[in-house]
Backbone as ProteinMPNN parsed JSONL, in Angstrom:
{"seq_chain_A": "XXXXXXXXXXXXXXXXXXXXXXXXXXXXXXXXXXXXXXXXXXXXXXXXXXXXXXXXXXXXXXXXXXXXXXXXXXXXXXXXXXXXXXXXXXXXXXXXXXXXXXXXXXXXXXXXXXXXXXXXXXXXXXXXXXXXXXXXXXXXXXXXXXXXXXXXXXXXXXXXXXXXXXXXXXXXXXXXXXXXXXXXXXX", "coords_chain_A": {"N_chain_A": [[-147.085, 16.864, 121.731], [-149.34, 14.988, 121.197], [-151.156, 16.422, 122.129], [-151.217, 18.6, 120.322], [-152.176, 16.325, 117.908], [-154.299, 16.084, 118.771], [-156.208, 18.361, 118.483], [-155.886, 18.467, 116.011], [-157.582, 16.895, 115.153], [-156.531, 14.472, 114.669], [-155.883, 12.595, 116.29], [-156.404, 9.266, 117.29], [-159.56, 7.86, 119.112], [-159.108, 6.11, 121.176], [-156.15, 6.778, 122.387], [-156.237, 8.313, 125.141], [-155.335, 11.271, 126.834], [-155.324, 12.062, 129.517], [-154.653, 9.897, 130.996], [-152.211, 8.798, 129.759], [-150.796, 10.848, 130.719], [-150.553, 10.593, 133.363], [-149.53, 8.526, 133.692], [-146.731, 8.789, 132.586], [-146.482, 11.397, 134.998], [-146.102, 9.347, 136.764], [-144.13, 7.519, 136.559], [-142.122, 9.524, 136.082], [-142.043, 9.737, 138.667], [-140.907, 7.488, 140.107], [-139.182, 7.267, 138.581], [-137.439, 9.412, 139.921], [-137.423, 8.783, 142.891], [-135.75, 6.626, 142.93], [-132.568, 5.834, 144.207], [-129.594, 7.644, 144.371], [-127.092, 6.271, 142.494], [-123.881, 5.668, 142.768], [-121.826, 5.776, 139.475], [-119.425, 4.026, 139.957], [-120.094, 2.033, 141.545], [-122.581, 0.61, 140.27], [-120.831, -1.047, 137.988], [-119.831, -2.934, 140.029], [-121.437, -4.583, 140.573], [-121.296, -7.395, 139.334], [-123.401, -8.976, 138.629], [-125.733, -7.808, 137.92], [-125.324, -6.408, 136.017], [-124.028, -7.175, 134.274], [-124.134, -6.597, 131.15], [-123.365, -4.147, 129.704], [-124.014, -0.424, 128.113], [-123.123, 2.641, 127.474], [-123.881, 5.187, 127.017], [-123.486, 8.754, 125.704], [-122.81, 12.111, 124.958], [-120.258, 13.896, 122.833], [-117.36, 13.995, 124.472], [-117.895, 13.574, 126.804], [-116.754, 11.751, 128.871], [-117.07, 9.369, 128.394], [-114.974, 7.609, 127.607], [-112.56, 8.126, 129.124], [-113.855, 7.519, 131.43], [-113.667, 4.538, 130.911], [-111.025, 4.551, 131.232], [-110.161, 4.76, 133.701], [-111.617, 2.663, 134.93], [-110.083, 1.041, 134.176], [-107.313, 1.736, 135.235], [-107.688, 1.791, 137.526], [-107.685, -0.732, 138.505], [-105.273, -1.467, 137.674], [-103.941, 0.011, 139.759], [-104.83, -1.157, 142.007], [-104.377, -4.16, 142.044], [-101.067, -3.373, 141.947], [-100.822, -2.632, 144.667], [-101.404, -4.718, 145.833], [-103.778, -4.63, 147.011], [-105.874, -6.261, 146.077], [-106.062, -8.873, 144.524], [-107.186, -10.21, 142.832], [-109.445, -8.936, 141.175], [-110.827, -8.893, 138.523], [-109.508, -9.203, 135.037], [-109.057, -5.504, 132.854], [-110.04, -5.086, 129.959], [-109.038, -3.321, 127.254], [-110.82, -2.23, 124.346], [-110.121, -0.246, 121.587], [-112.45, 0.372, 119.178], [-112.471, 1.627, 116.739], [-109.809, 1.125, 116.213], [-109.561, -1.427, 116.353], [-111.455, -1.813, 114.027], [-110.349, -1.234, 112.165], [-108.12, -2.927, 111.691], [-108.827, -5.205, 111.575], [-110.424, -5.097, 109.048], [-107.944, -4.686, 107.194], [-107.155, -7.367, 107.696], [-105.128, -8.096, 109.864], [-105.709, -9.017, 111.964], [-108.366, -11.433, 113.064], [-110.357, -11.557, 115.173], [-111.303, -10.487, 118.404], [-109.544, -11.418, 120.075], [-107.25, -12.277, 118.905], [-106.634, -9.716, 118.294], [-105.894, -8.919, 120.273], [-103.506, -9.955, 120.613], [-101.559, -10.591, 118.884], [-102.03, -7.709, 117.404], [-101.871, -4.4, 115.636], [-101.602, -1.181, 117.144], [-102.834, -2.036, 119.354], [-103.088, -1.575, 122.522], [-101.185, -3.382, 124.415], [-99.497, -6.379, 124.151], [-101.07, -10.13, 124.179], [-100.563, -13.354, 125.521], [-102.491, -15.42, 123.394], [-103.691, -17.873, 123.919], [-103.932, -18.075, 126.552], [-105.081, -15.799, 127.233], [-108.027, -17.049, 126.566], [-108.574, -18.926, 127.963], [-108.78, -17.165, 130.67], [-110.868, -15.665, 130.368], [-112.439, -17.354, 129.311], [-112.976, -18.465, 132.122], [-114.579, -16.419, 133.196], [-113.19, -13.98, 134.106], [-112.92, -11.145, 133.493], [-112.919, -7.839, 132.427], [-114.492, -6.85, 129.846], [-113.995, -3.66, 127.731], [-115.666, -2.332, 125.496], [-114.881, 0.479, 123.038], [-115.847, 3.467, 121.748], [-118.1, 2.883, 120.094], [-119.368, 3.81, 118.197], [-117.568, 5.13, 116.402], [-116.958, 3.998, 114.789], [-117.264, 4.219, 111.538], [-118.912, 3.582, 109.156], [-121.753, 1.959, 108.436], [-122.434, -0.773, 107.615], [-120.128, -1.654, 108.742], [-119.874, -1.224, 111.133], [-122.182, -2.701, 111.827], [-121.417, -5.244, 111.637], [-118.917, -5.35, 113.912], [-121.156, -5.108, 116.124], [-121.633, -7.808, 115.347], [-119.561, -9.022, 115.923], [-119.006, -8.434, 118.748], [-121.831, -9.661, 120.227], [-120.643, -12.165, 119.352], [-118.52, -13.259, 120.798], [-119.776, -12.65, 123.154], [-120.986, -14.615, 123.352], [-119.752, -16.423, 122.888], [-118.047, -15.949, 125.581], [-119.912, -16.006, 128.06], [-119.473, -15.523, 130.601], [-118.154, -13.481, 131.473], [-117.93, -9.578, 132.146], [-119.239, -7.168, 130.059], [-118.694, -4.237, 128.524], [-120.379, -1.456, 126.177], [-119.484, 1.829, 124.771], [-120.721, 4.517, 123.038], [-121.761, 6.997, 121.163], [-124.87, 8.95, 121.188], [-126.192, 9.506, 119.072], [-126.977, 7.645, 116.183], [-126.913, 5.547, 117.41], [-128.569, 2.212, 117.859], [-130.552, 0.919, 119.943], [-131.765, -1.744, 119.695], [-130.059, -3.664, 118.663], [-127.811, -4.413, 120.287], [-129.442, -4.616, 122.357], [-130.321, -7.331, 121.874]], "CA_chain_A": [[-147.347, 16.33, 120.408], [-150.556, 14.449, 121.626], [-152.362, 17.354, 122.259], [-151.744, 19.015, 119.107], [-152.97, 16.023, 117.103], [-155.594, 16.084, 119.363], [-156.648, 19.735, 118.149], [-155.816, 19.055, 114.213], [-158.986, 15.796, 115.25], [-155.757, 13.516, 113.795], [-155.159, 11.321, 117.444], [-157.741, 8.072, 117.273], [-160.172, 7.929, 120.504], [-158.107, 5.318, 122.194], [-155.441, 7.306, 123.498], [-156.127, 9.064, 126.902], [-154.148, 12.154, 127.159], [-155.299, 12.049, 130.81], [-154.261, 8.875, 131.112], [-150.693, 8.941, 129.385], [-150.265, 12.111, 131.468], [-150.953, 10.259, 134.598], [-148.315, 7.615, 133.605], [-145.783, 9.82, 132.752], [-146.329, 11.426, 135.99], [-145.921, 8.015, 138.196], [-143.113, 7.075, 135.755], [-141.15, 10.134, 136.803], [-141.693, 9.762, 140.438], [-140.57, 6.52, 140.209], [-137.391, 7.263, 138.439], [-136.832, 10.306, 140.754], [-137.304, 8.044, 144.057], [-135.03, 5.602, 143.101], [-131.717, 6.173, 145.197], [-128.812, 8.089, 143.453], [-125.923, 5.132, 143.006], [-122.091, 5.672, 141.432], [-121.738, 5.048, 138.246], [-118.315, 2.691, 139.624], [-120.776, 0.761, 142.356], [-123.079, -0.225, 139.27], [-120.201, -1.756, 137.807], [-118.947, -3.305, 140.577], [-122.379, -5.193, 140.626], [-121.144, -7.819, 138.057], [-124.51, -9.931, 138.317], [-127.006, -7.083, 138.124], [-125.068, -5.206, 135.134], [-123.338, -8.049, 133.25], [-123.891, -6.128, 129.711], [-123.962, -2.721, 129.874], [-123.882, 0.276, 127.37], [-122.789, 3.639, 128.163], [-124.399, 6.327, 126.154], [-123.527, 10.002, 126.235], [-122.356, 13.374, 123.789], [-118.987, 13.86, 122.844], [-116.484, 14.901, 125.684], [-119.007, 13.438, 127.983], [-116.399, 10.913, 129.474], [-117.073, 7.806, 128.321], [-113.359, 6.716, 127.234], [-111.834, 8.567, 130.312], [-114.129, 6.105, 132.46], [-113.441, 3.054, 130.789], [-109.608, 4.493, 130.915], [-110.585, 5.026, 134.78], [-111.749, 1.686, 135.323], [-108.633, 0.01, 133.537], [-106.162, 2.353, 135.943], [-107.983, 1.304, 138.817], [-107.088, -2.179, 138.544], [-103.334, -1.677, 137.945], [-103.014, 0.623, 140.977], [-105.244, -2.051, 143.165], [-102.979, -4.853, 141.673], [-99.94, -3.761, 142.101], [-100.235, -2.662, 145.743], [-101.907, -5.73, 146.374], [-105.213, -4.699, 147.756], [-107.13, -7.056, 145.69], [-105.296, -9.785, 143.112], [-108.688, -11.469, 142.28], [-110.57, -8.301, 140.31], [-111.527, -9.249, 136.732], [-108.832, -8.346, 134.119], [-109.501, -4.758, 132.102], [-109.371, -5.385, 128.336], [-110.423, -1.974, 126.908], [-110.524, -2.507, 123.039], [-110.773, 0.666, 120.98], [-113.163, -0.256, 118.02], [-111.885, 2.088, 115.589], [-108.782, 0.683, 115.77], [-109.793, -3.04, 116.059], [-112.093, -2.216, 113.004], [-109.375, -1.107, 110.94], [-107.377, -4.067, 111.947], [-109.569, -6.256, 111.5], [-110.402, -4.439, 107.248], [-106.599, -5.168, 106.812], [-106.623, -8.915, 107.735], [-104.304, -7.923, 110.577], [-106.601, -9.987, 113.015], [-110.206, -12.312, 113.012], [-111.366, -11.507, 115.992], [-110.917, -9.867, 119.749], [-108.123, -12.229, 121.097], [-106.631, -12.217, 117.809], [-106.652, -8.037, 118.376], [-104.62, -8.703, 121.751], [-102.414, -11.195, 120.675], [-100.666, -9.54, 117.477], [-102.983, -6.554, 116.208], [-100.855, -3.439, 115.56], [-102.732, -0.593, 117.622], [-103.588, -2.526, 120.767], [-102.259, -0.965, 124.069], [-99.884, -4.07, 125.082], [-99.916, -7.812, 123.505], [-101.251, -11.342, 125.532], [-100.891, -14.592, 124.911], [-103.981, -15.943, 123.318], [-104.956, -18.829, 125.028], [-103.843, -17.685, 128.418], [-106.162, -14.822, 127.97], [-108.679, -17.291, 126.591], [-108.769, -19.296, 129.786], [-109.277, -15.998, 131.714], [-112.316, -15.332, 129.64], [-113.92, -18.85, 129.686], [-113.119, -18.108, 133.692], [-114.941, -14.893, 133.519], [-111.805, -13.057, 134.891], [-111.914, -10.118, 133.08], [-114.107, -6.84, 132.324], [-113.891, -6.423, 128.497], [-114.696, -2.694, 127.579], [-115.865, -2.01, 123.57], [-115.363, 1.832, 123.397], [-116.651, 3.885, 120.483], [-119.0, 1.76, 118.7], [-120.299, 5.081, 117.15], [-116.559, 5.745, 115.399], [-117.009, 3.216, 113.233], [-118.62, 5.242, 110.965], [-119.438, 3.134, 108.185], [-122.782, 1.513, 108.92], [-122.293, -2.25, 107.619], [-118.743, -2.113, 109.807], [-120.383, -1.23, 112.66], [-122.993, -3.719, 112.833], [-120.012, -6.344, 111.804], [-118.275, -4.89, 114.838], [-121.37, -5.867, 116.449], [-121.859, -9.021, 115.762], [-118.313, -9.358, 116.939], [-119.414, -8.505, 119.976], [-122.366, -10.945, 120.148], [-119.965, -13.787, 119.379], [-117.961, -12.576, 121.728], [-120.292, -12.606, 124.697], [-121.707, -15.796, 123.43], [-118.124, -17.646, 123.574], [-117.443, -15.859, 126.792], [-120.681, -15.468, 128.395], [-119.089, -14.975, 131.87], [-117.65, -12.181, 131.209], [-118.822, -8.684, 131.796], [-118.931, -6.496, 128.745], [-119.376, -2.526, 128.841], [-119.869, -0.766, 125.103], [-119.743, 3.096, 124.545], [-121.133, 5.171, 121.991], [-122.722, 8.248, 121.516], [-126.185, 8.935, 121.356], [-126.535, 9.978, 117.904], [-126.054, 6.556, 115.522], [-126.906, 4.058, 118.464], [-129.652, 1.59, 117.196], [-130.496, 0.199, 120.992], [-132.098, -3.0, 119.829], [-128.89, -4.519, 117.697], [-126.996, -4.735, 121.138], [-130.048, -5.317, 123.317], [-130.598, -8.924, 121.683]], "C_chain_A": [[-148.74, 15.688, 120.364], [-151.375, 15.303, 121.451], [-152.81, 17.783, 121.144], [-151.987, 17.915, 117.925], [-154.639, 15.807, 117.403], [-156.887, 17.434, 118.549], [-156.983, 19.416, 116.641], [-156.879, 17.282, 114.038], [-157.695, 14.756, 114.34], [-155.326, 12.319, 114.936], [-156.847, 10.381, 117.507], [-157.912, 8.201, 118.812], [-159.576, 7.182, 120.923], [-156.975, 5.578, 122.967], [-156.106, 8.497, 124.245], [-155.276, 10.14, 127.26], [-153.907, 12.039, 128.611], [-154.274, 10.685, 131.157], [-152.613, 8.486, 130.918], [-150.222, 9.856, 130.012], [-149.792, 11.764, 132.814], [-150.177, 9.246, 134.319], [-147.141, 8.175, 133.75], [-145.189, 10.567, 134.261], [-145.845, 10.261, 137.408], [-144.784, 7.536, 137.3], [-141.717, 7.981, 136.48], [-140.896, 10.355, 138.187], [-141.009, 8.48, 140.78], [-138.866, 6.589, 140.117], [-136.511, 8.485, 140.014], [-136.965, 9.816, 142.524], [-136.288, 7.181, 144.082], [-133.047, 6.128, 143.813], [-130.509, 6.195, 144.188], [-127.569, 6.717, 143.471], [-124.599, 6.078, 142.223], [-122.041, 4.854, 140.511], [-120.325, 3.81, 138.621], [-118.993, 1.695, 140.85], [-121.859, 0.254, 140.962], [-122.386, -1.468, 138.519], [-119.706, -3.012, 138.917], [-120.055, -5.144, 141.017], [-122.305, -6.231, 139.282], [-122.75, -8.635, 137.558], [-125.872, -9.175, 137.479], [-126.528, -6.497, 136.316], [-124.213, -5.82, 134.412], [-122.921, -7.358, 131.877], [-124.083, -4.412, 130.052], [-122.975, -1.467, 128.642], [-124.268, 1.692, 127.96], [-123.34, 4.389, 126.953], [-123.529, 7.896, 126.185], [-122.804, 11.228, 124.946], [-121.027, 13.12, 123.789], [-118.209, 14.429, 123.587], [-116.852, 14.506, 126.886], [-118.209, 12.189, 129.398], [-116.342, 9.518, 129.648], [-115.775, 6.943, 128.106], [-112.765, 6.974, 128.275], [-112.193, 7.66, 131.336], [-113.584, 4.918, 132.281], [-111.654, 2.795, 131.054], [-109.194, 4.248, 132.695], [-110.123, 3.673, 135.355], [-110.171, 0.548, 135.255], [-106.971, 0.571, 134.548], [-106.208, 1.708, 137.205], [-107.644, -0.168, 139.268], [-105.975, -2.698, 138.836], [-103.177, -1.291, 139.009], [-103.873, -0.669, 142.286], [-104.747, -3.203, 143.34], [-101.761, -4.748, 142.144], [-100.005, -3.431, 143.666], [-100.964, -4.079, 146.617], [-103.309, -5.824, 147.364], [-105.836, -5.832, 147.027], [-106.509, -7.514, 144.206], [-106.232, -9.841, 142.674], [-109.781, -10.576, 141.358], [-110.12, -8.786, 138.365], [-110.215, -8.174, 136.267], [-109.568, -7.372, 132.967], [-109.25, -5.001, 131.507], [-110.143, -4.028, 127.684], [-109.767, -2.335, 125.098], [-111.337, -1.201, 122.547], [-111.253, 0.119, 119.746], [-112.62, 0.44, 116.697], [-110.909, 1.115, 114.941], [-108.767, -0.956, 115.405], [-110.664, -3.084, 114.452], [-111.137, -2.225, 111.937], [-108.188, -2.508, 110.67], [-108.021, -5.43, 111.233], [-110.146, -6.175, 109.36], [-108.735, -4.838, 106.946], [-106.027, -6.446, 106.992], [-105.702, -9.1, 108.614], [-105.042, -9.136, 111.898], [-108.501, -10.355, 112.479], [-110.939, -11.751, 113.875], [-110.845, -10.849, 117.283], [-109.699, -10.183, 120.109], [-107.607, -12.401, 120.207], [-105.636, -10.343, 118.322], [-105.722, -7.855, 119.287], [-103.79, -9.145, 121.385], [-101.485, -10.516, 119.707], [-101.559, -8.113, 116.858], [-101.721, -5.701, 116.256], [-101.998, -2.427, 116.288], [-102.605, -1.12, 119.177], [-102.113, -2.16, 121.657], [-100.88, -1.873, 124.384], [-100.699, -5.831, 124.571], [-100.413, -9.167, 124.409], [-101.477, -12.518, 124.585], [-102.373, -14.968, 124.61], [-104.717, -17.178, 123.86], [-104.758, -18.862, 126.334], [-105.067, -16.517, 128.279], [-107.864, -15.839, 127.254], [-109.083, -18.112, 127.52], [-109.528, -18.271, 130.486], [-110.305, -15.841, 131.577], [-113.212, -16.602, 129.896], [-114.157, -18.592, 131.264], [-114.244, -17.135, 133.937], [-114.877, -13.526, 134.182], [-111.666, -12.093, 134.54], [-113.321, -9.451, 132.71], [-113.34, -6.175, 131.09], [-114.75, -5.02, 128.392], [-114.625, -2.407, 126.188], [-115.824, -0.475, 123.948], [-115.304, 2.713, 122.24], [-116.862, 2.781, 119.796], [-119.089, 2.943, 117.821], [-119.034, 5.606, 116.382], [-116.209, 4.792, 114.309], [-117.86, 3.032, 112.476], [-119.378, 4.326, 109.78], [-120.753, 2.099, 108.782], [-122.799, -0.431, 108.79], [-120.658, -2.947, 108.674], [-118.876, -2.496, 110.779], [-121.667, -2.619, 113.363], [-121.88, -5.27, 112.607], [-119.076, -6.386, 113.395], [-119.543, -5.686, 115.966], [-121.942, -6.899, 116.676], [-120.375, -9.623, 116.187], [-118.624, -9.345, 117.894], [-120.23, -9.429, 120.82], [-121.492, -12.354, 120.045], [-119.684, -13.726, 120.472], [-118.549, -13.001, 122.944], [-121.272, -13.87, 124.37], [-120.498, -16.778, 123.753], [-117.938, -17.629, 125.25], [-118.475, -15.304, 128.09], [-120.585, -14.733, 129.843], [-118.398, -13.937, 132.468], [-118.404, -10.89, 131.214], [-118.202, -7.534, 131.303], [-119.447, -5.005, 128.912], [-119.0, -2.296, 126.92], [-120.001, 1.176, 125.195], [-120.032, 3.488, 123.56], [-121.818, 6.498, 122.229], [-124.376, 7.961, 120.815], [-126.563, 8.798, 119.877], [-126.027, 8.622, 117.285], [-126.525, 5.83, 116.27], [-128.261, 3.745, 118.093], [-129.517, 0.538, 118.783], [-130.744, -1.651, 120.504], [-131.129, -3.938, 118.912], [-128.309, -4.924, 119.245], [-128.336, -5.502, 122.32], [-130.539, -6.725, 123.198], [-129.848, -9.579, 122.297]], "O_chain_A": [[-149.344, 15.922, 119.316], [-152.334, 15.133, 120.699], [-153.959, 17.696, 120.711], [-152.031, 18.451, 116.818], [-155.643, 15.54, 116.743], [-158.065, 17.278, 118.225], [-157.972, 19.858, 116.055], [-156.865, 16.636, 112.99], [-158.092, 14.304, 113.266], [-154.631, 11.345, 114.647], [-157.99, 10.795, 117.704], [-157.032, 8.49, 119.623], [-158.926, 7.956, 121.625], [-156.683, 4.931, 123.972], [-156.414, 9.55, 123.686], [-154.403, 9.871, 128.084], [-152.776, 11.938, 129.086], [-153.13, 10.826, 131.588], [-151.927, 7.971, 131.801], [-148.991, 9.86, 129.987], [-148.889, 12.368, 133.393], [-150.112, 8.799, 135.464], [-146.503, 8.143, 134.803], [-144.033, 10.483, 134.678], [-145.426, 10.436, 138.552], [-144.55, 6.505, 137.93], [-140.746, 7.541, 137.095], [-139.957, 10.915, 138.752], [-140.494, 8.461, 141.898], [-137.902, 6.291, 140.821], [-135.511, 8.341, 140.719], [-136.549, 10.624, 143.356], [-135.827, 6.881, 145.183], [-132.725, 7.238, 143.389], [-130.27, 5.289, 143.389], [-127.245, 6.269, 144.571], [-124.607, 6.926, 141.33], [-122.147, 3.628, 140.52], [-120.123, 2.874, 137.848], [-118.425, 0.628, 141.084], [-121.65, -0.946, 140.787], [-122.928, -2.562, 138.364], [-119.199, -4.022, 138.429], [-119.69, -6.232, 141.46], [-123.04, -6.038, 138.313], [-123.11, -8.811, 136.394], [-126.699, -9.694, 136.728], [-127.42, -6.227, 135.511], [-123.471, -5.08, 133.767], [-121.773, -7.416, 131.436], [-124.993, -3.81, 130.624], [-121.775, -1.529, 128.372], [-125.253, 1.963, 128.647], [-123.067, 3.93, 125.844], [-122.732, 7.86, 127.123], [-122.263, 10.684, 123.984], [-120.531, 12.291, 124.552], [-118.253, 15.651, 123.454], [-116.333, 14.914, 127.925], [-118.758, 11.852, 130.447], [-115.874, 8.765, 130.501], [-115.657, 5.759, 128.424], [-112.198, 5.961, 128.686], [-111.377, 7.07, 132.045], [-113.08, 4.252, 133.185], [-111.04, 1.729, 131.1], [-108.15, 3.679, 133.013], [-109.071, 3.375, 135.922], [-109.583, -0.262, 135.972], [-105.888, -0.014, 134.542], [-105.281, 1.218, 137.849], [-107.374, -0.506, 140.421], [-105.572, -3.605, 139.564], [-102.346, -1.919, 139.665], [-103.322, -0.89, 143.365], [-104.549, -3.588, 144.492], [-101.219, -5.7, 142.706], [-99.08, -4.033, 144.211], [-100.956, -4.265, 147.834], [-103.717, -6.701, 148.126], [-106.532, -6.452, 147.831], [-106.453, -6.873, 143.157], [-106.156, -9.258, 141.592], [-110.766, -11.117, 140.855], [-109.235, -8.85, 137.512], [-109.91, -7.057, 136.685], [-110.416, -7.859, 132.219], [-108.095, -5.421, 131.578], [-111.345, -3.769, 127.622], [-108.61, -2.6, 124.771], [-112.515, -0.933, 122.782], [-110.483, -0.649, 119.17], [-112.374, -0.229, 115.694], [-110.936, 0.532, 113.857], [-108.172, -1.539, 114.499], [-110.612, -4.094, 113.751], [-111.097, -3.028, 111.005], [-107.637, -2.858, 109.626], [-107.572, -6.342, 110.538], [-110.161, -7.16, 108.622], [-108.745, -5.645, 106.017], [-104.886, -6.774, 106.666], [-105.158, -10.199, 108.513], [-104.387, -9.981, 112.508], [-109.381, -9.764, 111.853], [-112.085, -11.4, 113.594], [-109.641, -10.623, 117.162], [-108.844, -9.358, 120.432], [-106.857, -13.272, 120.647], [-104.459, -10.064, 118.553], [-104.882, -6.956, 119.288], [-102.806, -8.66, 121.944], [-100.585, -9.824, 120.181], [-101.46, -7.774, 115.679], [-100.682, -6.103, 116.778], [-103.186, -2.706, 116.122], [-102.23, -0.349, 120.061], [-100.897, -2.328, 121.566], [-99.772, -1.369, 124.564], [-101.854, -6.252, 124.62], [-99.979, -9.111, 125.56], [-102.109, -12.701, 123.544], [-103.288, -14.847, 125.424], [-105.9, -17.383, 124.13], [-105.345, -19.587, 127.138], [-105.901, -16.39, 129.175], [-108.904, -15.229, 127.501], [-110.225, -17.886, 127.92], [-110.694, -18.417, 130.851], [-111.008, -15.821, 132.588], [-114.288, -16.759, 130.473], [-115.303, -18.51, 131.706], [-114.791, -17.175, 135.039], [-115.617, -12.616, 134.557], [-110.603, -11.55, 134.839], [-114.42, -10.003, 132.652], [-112.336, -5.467, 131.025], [-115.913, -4.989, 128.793], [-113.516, -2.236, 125.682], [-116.487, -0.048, 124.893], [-114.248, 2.471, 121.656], [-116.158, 2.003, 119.152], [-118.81, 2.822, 116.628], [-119.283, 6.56, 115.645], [-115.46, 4.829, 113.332], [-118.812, 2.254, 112.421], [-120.58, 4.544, 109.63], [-120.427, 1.438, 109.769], [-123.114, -1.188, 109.708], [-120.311, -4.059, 109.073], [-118.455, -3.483, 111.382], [-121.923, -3.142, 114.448], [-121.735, -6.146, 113.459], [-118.657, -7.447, 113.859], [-119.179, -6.668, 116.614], [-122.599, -7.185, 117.678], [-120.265, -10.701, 116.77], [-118.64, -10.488, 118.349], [-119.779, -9.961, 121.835], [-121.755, -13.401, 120.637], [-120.49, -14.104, 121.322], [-117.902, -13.672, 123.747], [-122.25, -14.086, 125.086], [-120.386, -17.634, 124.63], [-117.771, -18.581, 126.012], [-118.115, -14.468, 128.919], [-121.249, -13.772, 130.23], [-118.157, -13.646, 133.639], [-119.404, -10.812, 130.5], [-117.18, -6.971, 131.694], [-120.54, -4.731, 129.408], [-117.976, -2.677, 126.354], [-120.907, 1.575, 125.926], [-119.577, 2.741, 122.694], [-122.303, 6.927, 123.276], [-124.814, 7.016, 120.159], [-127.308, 7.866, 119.573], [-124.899, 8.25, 117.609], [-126.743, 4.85, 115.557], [-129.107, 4.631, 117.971], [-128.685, -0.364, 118.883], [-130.04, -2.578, 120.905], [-131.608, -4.987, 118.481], [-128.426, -6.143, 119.363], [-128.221, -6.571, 122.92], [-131.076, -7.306, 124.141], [-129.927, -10.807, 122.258]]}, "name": "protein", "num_of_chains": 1, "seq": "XXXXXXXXXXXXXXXXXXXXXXXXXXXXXXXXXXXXXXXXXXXXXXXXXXXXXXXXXXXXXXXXXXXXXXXXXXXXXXXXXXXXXXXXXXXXXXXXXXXXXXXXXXXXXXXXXXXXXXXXXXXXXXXXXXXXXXXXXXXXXXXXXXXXXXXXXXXXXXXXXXXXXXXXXXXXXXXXXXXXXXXXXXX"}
């Protein structure tokens, strides 16, 4: 794209094709040096990866992971390898949005406590304990199906509260590519 405004005399002398070329280049050696990890050791890194947003097309696995992560818990739970991992809370957004348009619930721990929809119910201030603790790995998953555009950023500034009440907590959202406005979540 550079080049050809270069040609149609429409790119101002200040950019450097050489120059941006020669970034680009040390940009991608950079990324392609850096050492392949698992996407479930990133997670597992709660300090490094506190907030994190999963991108990807449709089919691409993003709900199956977060469904992943939330299995992995119960089966490490119940045989007792490891009491002490962070409780999964996977909250589908659709359904919390619609919940939440019907006055059915205010807010997240509202959503657990009575919503209609949600996987299995929890007391609300036992799981708000857990949360002030920072006992638990809440997962938001389709942001991008809550299609209406003023919902969605309602949805998240839910989220924002959310991880401002419970800052110790680490939060994963999903969405797809198409629709995702990075800098609403990256504040």
């Amino acid at each position: 794209h550079f080049w050809r405004l270069q040609e149609i005399n429409q790119l101002y002398a200040e950019f450097e094709l050489e120059k941006l070329e020669a970034e680009l280049k040390h940009h991608k050696r950079l990324y392609f040096e850096q050492p392949i990890l698992s996407v479930l050791d990133i997670f597992k890194d709660k300090q490094s990866h506190k907030y994190t947003v999963i991108l990807g097309d449709p089919g691409s696995g993003k709900s199956s992971f977060l469904q992943y992560l939330a299995l992995d818990w119960v089966e490490n739970t119940l045989d007792k390898k490891d009491i002490n991992l962070p409780i999964p809370l996977l909250i589908e957004l659709r359904t919390y949005a619609r919940n939440h348009d019907e006055g059915l619930c205010k807010n997240f721990l509202e959503f657990y406590h009575q919503g209609p929809g949600c996987f299995f119910h929890l007391n609300q201030q036992k799981l708000h304990k857990q949360l002030k603790a920072g006992n638990a790995l809440v997962m938001f998953d389709g942001l991008d199906e809550v299609f209406d555009p003023r919902k969605r950023e309602d949805v998240i500034t839910a989220i924002h509260r959310f991880t401002n009440e419970y800052p110790n907590v680490q939060v994963i959202v999903t969405s797809r590519v198409i629709g995702y406005k990075p800098q609403l979540l990256r504040d």
